[in-house]
C-alpha positions as CSV (number, residue, x, y, z in Angstrom):
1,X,-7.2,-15.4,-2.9
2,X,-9.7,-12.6,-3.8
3,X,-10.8,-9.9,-0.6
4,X,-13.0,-6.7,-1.7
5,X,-11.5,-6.6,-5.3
6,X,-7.6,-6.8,-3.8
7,X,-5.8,-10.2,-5.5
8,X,-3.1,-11.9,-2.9
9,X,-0.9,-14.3,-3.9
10,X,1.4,-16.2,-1.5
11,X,5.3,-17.0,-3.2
12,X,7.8,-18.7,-1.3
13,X,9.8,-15.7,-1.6
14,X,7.2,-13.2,-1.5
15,X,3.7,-11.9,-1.3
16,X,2.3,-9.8,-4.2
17,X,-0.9,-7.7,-3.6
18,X,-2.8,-6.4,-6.7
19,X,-4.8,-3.0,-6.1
20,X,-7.3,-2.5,-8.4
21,X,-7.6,1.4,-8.8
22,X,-4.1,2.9,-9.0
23,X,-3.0,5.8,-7.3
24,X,-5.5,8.9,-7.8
25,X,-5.7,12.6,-8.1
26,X,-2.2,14.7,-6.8
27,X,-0.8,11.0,-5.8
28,X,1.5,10.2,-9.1
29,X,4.0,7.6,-9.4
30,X,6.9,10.3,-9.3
31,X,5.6,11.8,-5.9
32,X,4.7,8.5,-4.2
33,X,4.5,8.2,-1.9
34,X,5.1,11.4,-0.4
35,X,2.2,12.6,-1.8
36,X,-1.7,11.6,-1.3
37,X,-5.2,12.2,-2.7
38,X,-8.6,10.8,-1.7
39,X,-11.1,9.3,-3.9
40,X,-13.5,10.4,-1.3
41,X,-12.6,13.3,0.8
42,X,-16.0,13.3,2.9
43,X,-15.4,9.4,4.2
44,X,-11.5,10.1,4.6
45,X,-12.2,13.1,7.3
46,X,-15.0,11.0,8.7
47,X,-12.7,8.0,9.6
48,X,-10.3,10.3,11.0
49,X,-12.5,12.0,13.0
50,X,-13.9,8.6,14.3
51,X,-10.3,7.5,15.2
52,X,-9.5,5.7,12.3
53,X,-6.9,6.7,10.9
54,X,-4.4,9.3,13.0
55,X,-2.8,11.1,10.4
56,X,-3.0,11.5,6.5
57,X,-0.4,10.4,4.3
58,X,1.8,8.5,6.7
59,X,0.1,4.9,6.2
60,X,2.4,3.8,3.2
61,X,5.3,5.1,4.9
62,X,4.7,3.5,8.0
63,X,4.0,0.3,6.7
64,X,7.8,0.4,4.5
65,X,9.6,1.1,8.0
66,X,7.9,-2.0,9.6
67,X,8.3,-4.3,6.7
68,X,12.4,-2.9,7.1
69,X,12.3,-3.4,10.6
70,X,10.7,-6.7,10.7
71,X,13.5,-7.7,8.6
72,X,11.5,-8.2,4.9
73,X,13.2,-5.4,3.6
74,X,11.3,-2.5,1.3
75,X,8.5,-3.5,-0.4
76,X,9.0,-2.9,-4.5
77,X,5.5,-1.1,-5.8
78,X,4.7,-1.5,-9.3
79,X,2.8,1.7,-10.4
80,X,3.3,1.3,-14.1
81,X,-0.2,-0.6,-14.3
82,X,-2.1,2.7,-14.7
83,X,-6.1,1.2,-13.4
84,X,-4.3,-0.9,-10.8
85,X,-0.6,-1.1,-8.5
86,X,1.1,-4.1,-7.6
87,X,2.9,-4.4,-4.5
88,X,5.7,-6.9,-4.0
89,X,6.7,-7.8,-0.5
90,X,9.8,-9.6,0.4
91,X,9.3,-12.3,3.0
92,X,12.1,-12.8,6.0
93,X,13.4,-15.9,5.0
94,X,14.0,-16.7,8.5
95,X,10.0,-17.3,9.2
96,X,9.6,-19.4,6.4
C-alpha cells in the first residue's frame, strides 16, 4: 500500500513501514532516538501550539512502550538507508 509517500507492507509476522526522508538535522542514527530535529521548525511549533502534538521528542519513544506493552515487542528501525528508514514491527502472534 502507498499513503503520502510512506510504503506499508503487511507480513504474517510483521509490518514494515518505509519512510522516505531519513532522519534530519541533530537526529543521527547513533542519538536516535533520543534526539530530534525538524525539517520545518515554523509548522512543528504551530501544531503544537494548536494541540497537536504535546511535547517534542517523545513520539518515537512513546510509540516503542505501547508496541512493548501491547505485547509486539520493540520495533527494529533500519536507519542504514541514508534518504529513507525502515521500520519493522513485530506483530503479537496472539491477534493473528
Amino acid at each position: 500500500m502507498i499513503e503520502e509517500d510512506k510504503v506499508k507492507e503487511l507480513i504474517s509476522n510483521r509490518i514494515e513501514i518505509i519512510n522516505p526522508g531519513g532522519l534530519y538535522g541533530e537526529a543521527t542514527p547513533q542519538n536516535f532516538p533520543d534526539a530530534s530535529d525538524y525539517r520545518n521548525v515554523v509548522l512543528a511549533e504551530a501544531m503544537k501550539v494548536l494541540g497537536y502534538v504535546n511535547r517534542f521528542n517523545y513520539g518515537v519513544k512513546r510509540a516503542i512502550a505501547e508496541l512493548v506493552q501491547n505485547g509486539n515487542g520493540e520495533p527494529n528501525f533500519d536507519l542504514s538507508l541514508i534518504t529513507k528508514f525502515k521500520v519493522t514491527i513485530p506483530i503479537n502472534q496472539q491477534w493473528v
